[in-house]
C-alpha positions as CSV (number, residue, x, y, z in Angstrom):
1,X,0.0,0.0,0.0
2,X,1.5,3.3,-1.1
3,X,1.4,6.4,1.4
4,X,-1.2,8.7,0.4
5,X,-0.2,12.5,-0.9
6,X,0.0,14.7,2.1
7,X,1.1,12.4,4.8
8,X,3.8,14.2,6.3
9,X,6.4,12.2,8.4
10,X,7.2,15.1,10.5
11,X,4.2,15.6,11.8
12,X,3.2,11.6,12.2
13,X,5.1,10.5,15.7
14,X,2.8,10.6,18.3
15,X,3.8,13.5,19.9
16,X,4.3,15.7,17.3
17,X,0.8,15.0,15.6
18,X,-0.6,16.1,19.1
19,X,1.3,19.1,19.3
20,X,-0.1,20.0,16.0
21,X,-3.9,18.6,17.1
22,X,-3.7,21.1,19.8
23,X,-2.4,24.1,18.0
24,X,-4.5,23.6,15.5
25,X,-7.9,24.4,17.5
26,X,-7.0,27.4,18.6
27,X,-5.1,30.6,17.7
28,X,-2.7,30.8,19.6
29,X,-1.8,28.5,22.6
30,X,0.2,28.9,26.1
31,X,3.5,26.8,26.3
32,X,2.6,25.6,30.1
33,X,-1.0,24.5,28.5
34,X,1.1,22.5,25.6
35,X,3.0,20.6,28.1
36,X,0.5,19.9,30.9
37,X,-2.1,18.2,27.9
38,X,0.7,16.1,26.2
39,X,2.4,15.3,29.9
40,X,6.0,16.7,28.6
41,X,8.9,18.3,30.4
42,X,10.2,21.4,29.4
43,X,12.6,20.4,27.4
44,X,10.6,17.5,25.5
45,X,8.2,19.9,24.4
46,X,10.5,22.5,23.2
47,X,12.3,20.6,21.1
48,X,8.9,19.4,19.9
49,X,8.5,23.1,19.2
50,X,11.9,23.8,18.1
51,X,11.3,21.2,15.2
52,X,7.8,22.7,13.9
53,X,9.3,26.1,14.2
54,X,12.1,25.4,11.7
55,X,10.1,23.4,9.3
56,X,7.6,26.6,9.1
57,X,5.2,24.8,10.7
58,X,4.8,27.1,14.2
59,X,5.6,30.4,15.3
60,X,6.3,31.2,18.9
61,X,5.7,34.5,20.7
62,X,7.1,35.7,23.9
63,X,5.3,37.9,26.5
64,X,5.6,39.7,29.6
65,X,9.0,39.9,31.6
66,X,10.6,37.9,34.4
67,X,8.2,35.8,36.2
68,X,5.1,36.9,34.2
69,X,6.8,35.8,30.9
70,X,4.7,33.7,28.9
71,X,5.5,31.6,25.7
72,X,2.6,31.7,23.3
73,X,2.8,29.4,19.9
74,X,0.7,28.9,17.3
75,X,0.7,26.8,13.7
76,X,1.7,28.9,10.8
77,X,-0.7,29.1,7.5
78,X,1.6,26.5,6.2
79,X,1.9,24.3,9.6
80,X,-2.0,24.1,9.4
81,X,-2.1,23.5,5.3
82,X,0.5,20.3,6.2
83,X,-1.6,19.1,9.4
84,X,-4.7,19.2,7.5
85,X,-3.1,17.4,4.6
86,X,-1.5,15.2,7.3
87,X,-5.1,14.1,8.8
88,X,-6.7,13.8,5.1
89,X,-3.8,11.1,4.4
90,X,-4.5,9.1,7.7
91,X,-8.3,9.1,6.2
92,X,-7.6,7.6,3.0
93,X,-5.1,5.0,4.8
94,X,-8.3,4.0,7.3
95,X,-10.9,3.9,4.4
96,X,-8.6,2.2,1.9
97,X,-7.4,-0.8,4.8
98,X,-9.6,-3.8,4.8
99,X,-12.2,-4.5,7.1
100,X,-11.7,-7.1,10.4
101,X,-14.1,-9.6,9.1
102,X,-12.4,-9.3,5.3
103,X,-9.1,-9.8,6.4
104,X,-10.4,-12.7,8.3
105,X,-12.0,-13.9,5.6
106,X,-9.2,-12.9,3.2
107,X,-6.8,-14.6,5.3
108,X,-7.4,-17.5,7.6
109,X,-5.2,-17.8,10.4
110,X,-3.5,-21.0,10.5
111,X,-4.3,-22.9,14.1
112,X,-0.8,-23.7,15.7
């Protein structure tokens, strides 16, 4: 089976794909809100970050000063274009794979 157009392998590990689910329904989003919903550390999630950002996928934002300093990020028009594709790939790949009772079917287990 041949990868459908617009899956992206940047986007598809786990953590990266909800990253991009979260920034994707809303405008902008708080870095302390990113890690506490995908259970990261500090770092994890900024490298997470780090990669969209130089792909052109997010933009980050800093606000504030010293303890009221917030880090804001949000998907660019192209980080949401490439999610979007992203999602319409795994689609296709669900609707194209064959049904449980098919494959049975299809493809009878041999009995050890």
């Amino acid at each position: 089976m041949t990868t459908p157009a617009g899956f992206d392998e940047l986007i598809h590990p786990p953590t990266r794909l909800g990253l991009m689910a979260l920034l994707a329904a809303t405008e902008w989003a708080e870095f302390s809100f990113l890690k506490e919903s995908l259970e990261l550390t500090d770092s994890a999630l900024s490298k997470q970050i780090s990669t969209l950002s130089e792909a052109g996928y997010a933009e980050v934002r800093k606000e504030g000063a010293g303890r009221r300093r917030r880090t804001l990020v949000t998907l660019t028009p192209r980080g949401r274009t490439a999610f979007n594709g992203h999602v319409e790939a795994l689609r296709q790949l669900v609707i194209r794979a064959p049904s449980t009772s098919t494959t049975s079917a299809a493809h009878p287990r041999e009995m050890p």
